[in-house]
N, C-alpha and C positions, 0 to 999 in steps of 0.2 A: 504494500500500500504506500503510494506515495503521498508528503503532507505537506503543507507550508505552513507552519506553525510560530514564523515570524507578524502574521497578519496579526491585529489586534481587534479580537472579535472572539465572542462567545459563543458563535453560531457554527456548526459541522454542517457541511456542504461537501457529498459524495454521489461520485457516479460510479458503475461499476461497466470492468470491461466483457461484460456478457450480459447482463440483465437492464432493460429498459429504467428511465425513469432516474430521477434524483431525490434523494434522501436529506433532507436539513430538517435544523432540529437546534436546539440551542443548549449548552450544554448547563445550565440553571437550571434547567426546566425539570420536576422531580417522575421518574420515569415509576412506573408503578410498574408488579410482577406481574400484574393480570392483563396486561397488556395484550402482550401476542396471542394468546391465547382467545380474545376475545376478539380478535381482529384474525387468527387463523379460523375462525367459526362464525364469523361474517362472509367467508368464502366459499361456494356452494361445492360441497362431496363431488360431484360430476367435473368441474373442472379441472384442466390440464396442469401436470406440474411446472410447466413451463407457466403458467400464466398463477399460479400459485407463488412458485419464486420470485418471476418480478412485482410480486406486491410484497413477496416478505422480508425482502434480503436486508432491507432497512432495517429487519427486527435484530439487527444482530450487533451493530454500533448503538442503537438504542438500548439493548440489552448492556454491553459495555459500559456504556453511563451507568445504566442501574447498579451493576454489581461495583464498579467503584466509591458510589454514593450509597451503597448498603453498605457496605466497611468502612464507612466516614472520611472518603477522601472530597475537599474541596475541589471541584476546578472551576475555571477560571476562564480558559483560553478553548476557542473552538479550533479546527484546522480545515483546510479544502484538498479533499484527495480524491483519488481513483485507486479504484480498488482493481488491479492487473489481473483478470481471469484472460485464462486463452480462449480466444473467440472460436465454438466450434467445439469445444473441450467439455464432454461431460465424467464432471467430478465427483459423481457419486459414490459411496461407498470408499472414499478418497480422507475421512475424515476432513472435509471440505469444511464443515460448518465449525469446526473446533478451530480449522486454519484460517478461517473469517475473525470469527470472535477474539483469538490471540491477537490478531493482527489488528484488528480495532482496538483493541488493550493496549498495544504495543504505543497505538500512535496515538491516544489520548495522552497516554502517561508520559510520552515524549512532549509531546506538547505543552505539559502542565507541569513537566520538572518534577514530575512523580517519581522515586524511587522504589521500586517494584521488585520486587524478587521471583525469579520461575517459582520456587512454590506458592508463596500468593497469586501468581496469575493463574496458576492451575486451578486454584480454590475460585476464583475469580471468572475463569472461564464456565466451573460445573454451575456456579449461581446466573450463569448468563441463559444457561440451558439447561437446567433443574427448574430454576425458578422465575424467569423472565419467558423460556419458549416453551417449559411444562412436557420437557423430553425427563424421560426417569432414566438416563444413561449415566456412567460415572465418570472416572479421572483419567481414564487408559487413553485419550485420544490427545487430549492438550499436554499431557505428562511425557507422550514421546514426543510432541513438538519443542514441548520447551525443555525438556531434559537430555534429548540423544545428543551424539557427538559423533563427527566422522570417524569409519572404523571399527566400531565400536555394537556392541549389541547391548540396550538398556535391559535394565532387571529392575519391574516397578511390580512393589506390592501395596495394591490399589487401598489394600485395608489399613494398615498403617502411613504409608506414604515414604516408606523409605525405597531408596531405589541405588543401584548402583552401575556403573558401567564397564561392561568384560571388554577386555581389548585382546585379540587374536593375534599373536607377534606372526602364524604358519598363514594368516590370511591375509590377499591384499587384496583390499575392493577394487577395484578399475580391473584387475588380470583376474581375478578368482570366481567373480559371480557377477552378476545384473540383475536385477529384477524387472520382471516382465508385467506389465499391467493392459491387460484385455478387459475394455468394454461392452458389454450384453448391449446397450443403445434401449437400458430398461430404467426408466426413471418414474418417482416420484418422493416426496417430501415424507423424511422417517416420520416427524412430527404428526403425521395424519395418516399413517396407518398401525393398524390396531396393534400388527403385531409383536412389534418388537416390543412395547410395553407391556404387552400381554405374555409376553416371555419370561418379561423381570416380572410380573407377577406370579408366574409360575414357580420360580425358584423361589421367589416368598415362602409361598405353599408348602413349598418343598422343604425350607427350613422351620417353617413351625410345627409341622410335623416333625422333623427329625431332632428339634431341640426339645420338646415334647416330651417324645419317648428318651430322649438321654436326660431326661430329669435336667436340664440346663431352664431356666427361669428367665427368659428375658421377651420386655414384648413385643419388639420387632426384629427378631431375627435376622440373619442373615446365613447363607451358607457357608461363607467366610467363616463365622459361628461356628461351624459344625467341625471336631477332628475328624480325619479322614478313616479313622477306628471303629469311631460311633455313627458313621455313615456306611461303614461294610457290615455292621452288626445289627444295624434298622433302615437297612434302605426297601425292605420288602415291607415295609407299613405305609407303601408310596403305591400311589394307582398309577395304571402306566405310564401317562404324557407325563404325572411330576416327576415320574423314576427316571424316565427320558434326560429331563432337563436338570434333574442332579448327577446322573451320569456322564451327560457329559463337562457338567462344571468339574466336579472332580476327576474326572479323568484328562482334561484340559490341564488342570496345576498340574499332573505328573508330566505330561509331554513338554511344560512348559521346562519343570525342574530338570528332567534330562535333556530338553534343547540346548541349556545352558555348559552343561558338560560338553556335548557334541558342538558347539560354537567353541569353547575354548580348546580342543583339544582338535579346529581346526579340519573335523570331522563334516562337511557339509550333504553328502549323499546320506549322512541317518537323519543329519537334522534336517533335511527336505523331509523322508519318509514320516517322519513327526509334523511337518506343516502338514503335507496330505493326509496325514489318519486324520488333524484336528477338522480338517476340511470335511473328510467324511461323518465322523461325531457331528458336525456342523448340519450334516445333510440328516444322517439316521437319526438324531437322539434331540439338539433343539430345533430339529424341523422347521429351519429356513433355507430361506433361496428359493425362488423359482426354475422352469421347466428350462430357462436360456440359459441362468446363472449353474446351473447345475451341468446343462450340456456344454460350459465355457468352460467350467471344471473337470473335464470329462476329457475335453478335448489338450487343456493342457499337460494335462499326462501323459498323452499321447504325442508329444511335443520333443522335438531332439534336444537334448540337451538339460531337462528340467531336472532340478532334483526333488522338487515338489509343491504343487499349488493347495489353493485354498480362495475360499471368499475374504474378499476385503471388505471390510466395516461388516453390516450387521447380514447382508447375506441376500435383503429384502429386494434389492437394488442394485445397479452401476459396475461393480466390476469383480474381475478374480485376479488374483496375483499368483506368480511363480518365483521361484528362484532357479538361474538359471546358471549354468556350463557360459564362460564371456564366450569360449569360442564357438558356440550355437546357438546366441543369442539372437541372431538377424536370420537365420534359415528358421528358429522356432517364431520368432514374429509369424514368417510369411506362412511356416503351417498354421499358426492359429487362425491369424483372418483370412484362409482361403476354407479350410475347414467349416468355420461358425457359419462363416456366407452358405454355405450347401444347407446347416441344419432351420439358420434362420434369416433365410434373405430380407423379409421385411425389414425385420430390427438393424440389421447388419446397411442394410442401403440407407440409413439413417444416418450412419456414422462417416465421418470425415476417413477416408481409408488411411491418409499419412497417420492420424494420432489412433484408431482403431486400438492397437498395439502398438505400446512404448514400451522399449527397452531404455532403464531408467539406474542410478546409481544412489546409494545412501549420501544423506548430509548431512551438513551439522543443523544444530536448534536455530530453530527462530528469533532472529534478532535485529534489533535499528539498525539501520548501514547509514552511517552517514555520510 
């Protein structure tokens, strides 16, 4: 996001480089939580998520204010920016909305001589969409934004909040992997469909039940809560879809605990096989993804060079990810999107063919460039 934060003015003035329309707003003005929410439900259920997005995008520097002015920071100083999306580029399933909202944080608190910390902005990013856009998702999207580092593979435990970062001495990104990001050309706004927050309800379910029977007392749970002991010892008191969605949370922490070993030890064909089992969990157990995201999934296995795909973000939407072999990065590009084109030419003739599939590299965190 670019700003001019020399202007003396209280008013934010943004346009963005893919969604219609401009956003101003003054930054005085006291932003209430029930905002988007009341303004995403003014929006009729049958319309398009394109014509959803450019009413909402604005919800997300607006939400920025709020969650600064819920922790009692003054400002002062408004700025005039554009907001850089690639024209043509759908970022769904991209943790897009968490790399909005950091970046609107970024550039208020630049502007207002706020000193900010990554962990407060993580905290600051979940009340922008916790509580501002009424998503029940948590810390894992703004915590790799603002905590990775090139190189480097983060370790964030989303329950406490400490995190740390493995550095691989046998691995060198640019020669050793890419990452591959395929589009489905399947969009809409997580925010307004059911299921992803009917999922986090489900594993609710699933931890009052299993704190329950472990005689643990607390009144909203979590399966974080739960040892992974007294999860193998009462998980048959779970009706099937909760038994689903507790299986595969904890069977997620193990593939995550042993990814971690297979990253340090530079091992990347088991730590693929670990991305693709949590892909499949992803598929069999909390039953998301649709029919394209699932055949994008399918197809990049089938892909030269992959060590292992999965969906990115919540599964609902936008895209699948692989880690790939550098030197069959460009021959698995052209099989994925000559492949998906056979299974789903509509969605597929949707999509800009250059950025279809991008072969892509790790970077470092989010930060002002001055």
């Amino acid at each position: 996001m670019g700003d001019d934060h020399h202007t003396n003015i209280t008013e934010v003035v943004l346009r963005s480089g893919q969604f219609k329309g401009e956003v101003r707003f003054s930054v005085d003005e006291a932003q209430d939580s029930g905002h988007a929410n009341a303004m995403n439900n003014k929006i009729d259920a049958n319309d398009s998520s394109k014509i959803r997005d450019e009413c909402n995008w604005g919800n997300y520097p607006r939400g920025a204010l709020y969650a600064l002015q819920r922790k009692g920071n003054h400002l002062s100083q408004g700025l005039i920016g554009h907001i850089c999306g690639s024209e043509g580029l759908d970022c769904s399933g991209l943790s897009s909305s968490a790399a909005v909202g950091v970046a609107c944080l970024l550039a208020l608190e630049n502007a207002n001589n706020l000193m900010v910390t990554p962990e407060e902005n993580i905290e600051y990013d979940r009340l922008i969409e916790n509580e501002y856009l009424g998503l029940k998702n948590g810390i894992l999207d703004q915590s790799a934004i603002l905590l990775s580092k090139y190189g480097c593979l983060l370790c964030m435990n989303c329950k406490t909040k400490e995190h740390k970062l493995i550095k691989n001495e046998n691995i060198e990104p640019h020669t050793a992997y890419k990452i591959l990001l395929a589009f489905s050309g399947l969009k809409h706004a997580l925010t307004n469909n059911p299921g992803y927050n009917r999922r986090v309800s489900e594993c609710q379910e699933a931890a009052r039940i299993l704190t329950h029977a472990s005689g643990v007392g607390k009144v909203e749970p979590l399966l974080s809560d739960i040892e992974p002991e007294a999860y193998q010892r009462h998980k048959n008191k779970l009706q099937p879809n909760i038994a689903k969605r507790a299986e595969h949370y904890f069977s997620e922490n193990l593939r995550v605990n042993k990814g971690l070993e297979f990253w340090a030890s530079g091992n990347l064909e088991d730590l693929g096989r670990l991305i693709t089992a949590s892909g499949l969990s992803s598929i069999k157990n909390y039953e998301c993804g649709s029919e394209p995201l699932i055949q994008l999934y399918e197809i990049l296995l089938r892909a030269p060079g992959v060590f292992g795909a999965r969906f990115s973000g919540a599964g609902f939407r936008g895209c699948c990810l692989a880690l790939v072999d550098s030197n069959h990065a460009d021959e698995a590009a052209s099989f994925v999107r000559r492949e998906y084109r056979k299974l789903q030419p509509e969605l597929a003739s949707q999509l800009n063919q250059d950025s279809a599939v991008l072969i892509c590299e790790a970077g470092d965190c989010a930060r002002v460039i001055s």
